[in-house]
N, CA, C and O atoms as a printed pandas DataFrame, in Angstrom:
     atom_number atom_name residue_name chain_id  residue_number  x_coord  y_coord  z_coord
0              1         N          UNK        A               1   18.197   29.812   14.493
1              2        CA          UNK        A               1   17.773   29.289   15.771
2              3         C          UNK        A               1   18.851   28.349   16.313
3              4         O          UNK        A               1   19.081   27.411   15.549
4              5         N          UNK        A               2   19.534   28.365   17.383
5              6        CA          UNK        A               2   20.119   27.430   18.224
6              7         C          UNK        A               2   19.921   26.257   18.793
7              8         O          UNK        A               2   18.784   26.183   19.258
8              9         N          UNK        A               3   20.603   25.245   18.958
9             10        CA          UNK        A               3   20.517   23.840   19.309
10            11         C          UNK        A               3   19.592   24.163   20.584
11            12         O          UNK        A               3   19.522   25.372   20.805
12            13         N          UNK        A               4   18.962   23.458   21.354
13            14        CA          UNK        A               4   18.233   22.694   20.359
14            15         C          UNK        A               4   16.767   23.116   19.911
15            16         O          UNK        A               4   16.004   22.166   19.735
16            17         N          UNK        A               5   16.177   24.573   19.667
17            18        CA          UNK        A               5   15.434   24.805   18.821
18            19         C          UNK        A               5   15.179   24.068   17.437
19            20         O          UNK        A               5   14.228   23.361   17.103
20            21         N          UNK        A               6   16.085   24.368   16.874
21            22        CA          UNK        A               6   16.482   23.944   15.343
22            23         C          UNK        A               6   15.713   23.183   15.023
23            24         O          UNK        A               6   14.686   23.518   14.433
24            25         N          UNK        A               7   16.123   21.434   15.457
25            26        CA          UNK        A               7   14.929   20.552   14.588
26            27         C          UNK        A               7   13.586   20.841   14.693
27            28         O          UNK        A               7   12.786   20.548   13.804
28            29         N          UNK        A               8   13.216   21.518   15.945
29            30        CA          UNK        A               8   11.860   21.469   16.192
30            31         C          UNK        A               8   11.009   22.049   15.051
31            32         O          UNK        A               8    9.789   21.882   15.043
32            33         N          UNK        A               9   11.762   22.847   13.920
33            34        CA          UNK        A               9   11.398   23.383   12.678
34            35         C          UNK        A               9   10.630   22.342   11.942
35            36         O          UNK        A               9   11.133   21.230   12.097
36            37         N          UNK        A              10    9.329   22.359   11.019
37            38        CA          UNK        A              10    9.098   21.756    9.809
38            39         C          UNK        A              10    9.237   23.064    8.952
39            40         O          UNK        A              10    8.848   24.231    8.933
40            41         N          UNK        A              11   10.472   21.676    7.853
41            42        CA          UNK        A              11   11.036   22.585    6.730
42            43         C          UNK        A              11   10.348   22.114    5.775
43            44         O          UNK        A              11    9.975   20.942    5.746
44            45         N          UNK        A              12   10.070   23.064    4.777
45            46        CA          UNK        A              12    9.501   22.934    3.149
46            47         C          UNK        A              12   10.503   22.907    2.259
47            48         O          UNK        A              12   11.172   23.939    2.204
48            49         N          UNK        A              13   10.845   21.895    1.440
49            50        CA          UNK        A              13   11.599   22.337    0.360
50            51         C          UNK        A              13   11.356   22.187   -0.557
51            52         O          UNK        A              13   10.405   21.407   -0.524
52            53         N          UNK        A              14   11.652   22.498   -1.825
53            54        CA          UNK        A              14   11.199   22.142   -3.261
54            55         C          UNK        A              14   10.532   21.295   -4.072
55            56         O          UNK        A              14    9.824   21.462   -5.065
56            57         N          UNK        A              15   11.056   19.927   -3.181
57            58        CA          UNK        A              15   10.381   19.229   -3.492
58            59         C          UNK        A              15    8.993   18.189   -2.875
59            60         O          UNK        A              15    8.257   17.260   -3.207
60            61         N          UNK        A              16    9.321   19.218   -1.652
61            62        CA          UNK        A              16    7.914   19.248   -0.634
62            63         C          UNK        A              16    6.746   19.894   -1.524
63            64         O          UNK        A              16    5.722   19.261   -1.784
64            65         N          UNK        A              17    7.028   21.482   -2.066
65            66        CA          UNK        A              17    6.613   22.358   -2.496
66            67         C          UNK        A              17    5.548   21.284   -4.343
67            68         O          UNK        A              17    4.433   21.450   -4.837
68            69         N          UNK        A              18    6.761   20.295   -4.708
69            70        CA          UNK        A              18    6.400   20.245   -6.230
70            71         C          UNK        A              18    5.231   18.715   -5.758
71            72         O          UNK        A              18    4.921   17.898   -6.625
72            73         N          UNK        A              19    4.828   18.613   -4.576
73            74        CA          UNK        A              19    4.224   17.891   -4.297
74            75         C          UNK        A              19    4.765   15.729   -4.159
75            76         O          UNK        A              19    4.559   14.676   -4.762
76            77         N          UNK        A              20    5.468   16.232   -3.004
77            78        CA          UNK        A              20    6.201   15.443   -2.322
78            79         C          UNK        A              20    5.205   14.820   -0.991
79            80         O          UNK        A              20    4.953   15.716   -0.185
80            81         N          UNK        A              21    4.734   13.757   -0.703
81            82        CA          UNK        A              21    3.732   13.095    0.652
82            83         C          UNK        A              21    4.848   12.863    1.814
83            84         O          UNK        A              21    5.510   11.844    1.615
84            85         N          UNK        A              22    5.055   13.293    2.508
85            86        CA          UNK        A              22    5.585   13.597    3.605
86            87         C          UNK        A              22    4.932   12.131    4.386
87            88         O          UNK        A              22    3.714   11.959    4.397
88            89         N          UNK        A              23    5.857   11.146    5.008
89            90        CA          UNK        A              23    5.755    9.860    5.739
90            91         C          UNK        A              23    5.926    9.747    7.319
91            92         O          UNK        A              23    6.942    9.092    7.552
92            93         N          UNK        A              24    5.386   10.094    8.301
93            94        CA          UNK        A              24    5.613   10.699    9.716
94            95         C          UNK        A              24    5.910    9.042   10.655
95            96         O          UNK        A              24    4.966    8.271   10.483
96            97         N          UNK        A              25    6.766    8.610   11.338
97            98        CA          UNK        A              25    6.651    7.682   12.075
98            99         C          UNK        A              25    6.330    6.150   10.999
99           100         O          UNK        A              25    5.343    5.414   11.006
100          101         N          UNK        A              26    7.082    6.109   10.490
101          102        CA          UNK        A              26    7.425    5.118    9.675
102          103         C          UNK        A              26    8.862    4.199   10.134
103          104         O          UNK        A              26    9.738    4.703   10.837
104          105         N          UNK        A              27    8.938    2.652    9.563
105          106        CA          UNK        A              27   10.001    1.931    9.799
106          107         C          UNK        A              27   10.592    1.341    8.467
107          108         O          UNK        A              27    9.750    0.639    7.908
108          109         N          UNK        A              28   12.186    1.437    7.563
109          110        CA          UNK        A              28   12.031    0.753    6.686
110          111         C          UNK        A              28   12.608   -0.983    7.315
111          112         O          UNK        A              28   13.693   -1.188    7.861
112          113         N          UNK        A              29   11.320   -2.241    6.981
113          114        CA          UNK        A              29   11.855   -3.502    7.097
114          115         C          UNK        A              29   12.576   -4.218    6.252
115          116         O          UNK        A              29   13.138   -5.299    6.422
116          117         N          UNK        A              30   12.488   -3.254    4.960
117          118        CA          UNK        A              30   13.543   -4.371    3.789
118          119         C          UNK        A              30   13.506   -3.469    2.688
119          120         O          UNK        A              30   12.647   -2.588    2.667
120          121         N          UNK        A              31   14.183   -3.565    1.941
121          122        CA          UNK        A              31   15.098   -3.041    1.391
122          123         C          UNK        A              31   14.556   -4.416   -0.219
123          124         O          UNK        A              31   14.622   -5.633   -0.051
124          125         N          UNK        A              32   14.137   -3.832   -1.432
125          126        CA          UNK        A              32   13.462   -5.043   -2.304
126          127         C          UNK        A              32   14.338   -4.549   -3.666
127          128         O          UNK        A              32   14.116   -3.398   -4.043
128          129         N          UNK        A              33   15.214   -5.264   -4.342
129          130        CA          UNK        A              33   15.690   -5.299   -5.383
130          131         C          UNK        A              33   15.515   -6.430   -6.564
131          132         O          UNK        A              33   14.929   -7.501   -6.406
132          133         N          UNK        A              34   16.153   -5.970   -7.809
133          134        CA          UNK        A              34   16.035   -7.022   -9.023
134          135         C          UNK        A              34   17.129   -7.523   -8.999
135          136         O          UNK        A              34   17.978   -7.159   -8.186
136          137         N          UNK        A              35   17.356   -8.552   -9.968
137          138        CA          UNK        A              35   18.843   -9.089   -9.916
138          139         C          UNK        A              35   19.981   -8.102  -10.268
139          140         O          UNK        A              35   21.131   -8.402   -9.946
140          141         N          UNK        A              36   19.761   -7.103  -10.821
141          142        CA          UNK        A              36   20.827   -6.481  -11.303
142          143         C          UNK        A              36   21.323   -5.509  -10.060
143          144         O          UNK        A              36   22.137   -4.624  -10.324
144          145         N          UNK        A              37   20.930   -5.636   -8.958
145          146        CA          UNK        A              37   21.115   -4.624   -7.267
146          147         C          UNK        A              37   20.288   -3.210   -7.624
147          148         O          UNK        A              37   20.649   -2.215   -6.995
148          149         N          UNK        A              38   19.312   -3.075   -8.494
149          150        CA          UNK        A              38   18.875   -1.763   -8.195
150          151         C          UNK        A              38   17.447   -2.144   -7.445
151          152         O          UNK        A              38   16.749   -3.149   -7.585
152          153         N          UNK        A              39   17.252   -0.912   -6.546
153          154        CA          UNK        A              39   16.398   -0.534   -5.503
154          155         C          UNK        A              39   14.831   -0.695   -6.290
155          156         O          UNK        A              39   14.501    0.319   -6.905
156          157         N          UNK        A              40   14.186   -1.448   -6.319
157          158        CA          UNK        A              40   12.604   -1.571   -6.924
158          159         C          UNK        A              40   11.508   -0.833   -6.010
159          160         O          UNK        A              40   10.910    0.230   -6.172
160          161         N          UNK        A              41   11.471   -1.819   -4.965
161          162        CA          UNK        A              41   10.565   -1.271   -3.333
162          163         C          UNK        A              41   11.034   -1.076   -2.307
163          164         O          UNK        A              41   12.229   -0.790   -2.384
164          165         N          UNK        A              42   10.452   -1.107   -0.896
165          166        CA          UNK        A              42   10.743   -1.409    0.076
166          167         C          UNK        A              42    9.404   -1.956    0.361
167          168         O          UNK        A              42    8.388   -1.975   -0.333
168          169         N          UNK        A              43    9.721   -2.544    1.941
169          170        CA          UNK        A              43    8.496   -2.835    2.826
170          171         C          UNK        A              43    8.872   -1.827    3.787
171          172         O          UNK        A              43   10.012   -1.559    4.165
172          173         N          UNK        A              44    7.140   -0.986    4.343
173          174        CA          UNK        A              44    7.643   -0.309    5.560
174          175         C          UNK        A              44    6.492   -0.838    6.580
175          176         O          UNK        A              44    5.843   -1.867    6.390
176          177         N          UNK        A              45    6.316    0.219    7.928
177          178        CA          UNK        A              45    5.491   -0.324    9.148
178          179         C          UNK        A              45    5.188    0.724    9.425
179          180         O          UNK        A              45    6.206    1.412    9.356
180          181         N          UNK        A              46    4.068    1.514    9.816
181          182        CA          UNK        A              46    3.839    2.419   10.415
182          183         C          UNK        A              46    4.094    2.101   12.361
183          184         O          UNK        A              46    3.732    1.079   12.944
184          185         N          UNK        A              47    4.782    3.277   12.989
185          186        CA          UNK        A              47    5.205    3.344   14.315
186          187         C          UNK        A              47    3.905    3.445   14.803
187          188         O          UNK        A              47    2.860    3.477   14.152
188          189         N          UNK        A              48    4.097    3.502   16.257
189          190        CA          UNK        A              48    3.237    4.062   17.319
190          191         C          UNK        A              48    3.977    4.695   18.428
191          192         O          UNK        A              48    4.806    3.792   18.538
192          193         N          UNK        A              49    4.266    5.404   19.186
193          194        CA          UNK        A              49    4.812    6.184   20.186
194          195         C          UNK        A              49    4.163    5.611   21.786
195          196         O          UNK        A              49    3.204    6.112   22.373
196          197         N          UNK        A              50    4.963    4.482   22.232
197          198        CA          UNK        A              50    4.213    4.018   23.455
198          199         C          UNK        A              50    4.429    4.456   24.282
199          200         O          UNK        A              50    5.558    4.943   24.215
200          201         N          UNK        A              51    3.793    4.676   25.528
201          202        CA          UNK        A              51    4.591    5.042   27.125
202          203         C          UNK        A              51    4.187    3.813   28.009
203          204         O          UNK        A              51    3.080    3.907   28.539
204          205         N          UNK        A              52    4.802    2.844   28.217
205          206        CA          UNK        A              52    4.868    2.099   29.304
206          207         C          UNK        A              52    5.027    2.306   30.429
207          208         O          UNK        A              52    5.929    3.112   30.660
208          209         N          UNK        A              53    4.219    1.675   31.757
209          210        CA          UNK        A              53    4.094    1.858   33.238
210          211         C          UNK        A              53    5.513    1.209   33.655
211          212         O          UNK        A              53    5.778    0.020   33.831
212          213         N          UNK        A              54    6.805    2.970   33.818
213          214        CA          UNK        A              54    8.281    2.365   34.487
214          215         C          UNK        A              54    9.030    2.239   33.151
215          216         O          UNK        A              54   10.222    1.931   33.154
216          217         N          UNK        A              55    8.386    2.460   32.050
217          218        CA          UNK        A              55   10.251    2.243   31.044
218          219         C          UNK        A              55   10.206    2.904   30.072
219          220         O          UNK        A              55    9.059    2.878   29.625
220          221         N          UNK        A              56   10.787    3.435   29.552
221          222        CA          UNK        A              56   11.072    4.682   28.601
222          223         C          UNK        A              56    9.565    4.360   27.516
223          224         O          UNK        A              56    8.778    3.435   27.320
224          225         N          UNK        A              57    9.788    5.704   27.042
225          226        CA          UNK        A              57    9.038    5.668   25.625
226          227         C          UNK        A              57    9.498    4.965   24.600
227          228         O          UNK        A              57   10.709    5.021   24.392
228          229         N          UNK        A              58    8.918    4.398   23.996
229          230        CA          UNK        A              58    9.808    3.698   22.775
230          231         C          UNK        A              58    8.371    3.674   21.427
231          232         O          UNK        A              58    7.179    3.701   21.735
232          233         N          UNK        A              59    8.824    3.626   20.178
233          234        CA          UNK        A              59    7.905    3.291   19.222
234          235         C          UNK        A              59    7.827    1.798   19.023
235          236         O          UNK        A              59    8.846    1.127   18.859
236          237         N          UNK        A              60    6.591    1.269   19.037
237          238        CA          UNK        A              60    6.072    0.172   18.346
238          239         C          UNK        A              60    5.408    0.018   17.001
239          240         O          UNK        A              60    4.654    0.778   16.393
240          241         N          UNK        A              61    5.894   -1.174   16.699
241          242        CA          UNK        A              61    5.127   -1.349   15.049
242          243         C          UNK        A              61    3.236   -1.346   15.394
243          244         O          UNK        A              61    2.809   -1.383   16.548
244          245         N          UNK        A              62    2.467   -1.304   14.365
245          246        CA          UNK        A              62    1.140   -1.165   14.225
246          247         C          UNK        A              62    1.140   -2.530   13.667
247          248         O          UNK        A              62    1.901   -2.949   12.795
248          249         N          UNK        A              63    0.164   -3.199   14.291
249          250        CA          UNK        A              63   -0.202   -4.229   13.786
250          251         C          UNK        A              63   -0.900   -4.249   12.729
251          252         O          UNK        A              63   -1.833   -3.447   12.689
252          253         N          UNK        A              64   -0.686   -5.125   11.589
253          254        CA          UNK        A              64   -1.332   -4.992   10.411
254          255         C          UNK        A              64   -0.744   -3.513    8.891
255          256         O          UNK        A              64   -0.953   -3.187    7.723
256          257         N          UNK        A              65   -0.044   -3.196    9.972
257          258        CA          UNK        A              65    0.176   -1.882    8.775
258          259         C          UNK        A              65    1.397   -2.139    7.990
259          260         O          UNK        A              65    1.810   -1.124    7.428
260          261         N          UNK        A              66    2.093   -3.204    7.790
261          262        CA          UNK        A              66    3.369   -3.199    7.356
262          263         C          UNK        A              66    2.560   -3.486    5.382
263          264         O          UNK        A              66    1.540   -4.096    5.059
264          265         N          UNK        A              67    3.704   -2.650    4.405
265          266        CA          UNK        A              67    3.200   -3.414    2.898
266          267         C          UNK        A              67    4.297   -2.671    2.496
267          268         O          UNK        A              67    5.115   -2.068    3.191
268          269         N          UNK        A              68    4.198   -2.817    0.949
269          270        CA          UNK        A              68    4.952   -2.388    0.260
270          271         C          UNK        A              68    4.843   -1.198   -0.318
271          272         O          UNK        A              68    3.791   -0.793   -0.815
272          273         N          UNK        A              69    6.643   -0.123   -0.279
273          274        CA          UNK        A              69    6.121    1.179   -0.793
274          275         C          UNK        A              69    7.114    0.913   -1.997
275          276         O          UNK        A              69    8.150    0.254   -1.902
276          277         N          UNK        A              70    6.476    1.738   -3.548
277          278        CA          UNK        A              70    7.216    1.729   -4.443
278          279         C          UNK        A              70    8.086    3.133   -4.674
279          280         O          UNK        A              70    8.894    3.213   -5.599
């Protein structure tokens, strides 16, 4: 398929397949390590897709939805 078809695809892959949770409209806010620099958590936010009266679409955070993913 040709630009810009293409992304409009949802792809499956292997490790979609071996049972992978797929995260739609998400934000990462931080980035959570140990002392030694390896990656432990993050914090994320679930989006929202706004349309404002006169200014572009833009995503907003959800209030209340931000925590920690391991």
């Amino acid at each position: 398929m040709p630009w810009p078809s293409y992304p409009m695809l949802l792809k499956t892959t292997t490790s979609h397949e071996e049972g992978c949770d797929r995260k739609w409209a998400v934000a990462t806010n931080e980035f959570i390590g140990d002392e030694n620099g390896n990656l432990k958590a993050i914090k994320i936010v679930d989006l929202e897709w706004k349309i404002a009266d006169g200014r572009p679409a833009s995503f907003v955070e959800v209030a209340g939805s931000k925590r920690k993913f391991l």
